[in-house]
N, C-alpha and C positions, 0 to 999 in steps of 0.2 A: 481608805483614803489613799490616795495617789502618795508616791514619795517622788520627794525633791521640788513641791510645788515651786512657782515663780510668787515671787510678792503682788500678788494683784488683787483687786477687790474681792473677789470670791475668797483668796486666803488670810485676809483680813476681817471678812464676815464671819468665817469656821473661825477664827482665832479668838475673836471678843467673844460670839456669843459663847464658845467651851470655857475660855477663861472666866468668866463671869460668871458663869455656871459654879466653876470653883470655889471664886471668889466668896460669891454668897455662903457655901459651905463651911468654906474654914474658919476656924474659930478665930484664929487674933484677928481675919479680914475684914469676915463678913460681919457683924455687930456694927462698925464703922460703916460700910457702904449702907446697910440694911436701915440706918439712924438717918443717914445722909438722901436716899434715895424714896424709901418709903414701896407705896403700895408696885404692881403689875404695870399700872400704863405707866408711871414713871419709871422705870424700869425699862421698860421696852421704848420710851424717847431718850435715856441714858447711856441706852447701848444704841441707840440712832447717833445719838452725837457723838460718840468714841467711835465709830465705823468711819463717819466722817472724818474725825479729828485723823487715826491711824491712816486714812486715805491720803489726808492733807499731807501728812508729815513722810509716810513712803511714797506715795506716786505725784505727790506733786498737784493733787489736784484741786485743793484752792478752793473748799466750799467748807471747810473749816472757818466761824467766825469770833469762836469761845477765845474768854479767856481763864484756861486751866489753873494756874497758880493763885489768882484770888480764894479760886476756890478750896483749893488744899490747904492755905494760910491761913483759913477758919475753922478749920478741922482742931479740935480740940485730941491732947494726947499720943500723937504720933509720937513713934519711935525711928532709928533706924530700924529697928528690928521689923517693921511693918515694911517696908521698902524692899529690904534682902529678900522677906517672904514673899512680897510681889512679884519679884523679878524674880525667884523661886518658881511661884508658880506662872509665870510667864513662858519661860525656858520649858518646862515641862509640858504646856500645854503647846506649844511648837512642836514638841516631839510626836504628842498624840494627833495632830493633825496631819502627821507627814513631809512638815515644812522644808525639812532637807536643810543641806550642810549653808549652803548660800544662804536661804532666805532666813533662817534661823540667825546666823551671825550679821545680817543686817538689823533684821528687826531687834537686837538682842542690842547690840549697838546702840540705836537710837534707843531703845527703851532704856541703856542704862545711864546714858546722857540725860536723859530726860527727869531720871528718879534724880541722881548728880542734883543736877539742876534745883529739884524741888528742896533738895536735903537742904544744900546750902540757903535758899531761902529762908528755910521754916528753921531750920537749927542752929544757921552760924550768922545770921544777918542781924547788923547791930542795931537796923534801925527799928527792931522790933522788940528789946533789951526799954 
C-alpha cells in the first residue's frame, strides 16, 4: 500500500472493507456485528452503506441517507469498552492501510467524535432512564 494516502474514496473502501474484516474477528466485536448483520449479502450492503456513510462524513459527498444512532440505541449490551476497542481497531487498521500521518489524524477525528456522540446517547441520556 502506498503511504501517506489522501482521504478519498479508494481509502475509505481499503479502510471499511480491512476494518470489518477485523471487526468480524474479534471477539468482544464481532458476536455483536455477526447478531446484528447476519448472512454474506447483508454484509456486503452493510459495508455498501458504511463506504457511503464514511464518504458522506470525509468528502462531503452527500449520498449518505441512514440514520446511524437509532440503530446503535437498540443494540442491546454495549460498553464503553466496545467503543475504545473500535476506535482501537480503527487506528490500527489506518496504519495497515498506509493512511499516513494527515489522513489518519482526520479520519481518527471524526471517528472519535462520532463514538463521543454515540456514548453519550446510549449511556448518559436521561431520556432513556
Amino acid at each position: 500500500m502506498p503511504r501517506n494516502r489522501p482521504v478519498d474514496a479508494a481509502l475509505i473502501s481499503d479502510l471499511v472493507d480491512r476494518f470489518y474484516g477485523h471487526i468480524r474477528l474479534e471477539p468482544l466485536l464481532g458476536p455483536i456485528f455477526e447478531a446484528e448483520i447476519g448472512d454474506e449479502a447483508e454484509w456486503d450492503a452493510h459495508l455498501a452503506k458504511l463506504k457511503s456513510f464514511w464518504r458522506s462524513v470525509m468528502l462531503q459527498e452527500g449520498s449518505y441517507t441512514g440514520r446511524p444512532m437509532p440503530a446503535h440505541m437498540k443494540l442491546k449490551g454495549l460498553t464503553p469498552e466496545h467503543f475504545q476497542r473500535w476506535l482501537g481497531l480503527f487506528r490500527q487498521t489506518l496504519g495497515e492501510i498506509g493512511a499516513g500521518d494527515a489522513a489518519t489524524e482526520a479520519l481518527m477525528d471524526r471517528a472519535m467524535r462520532i463514538a463521543q456522540s454515540f456514548q453519550l446517547n446510549i449511556f448518559y441520556n436521561p431520556a432513556r432512564s
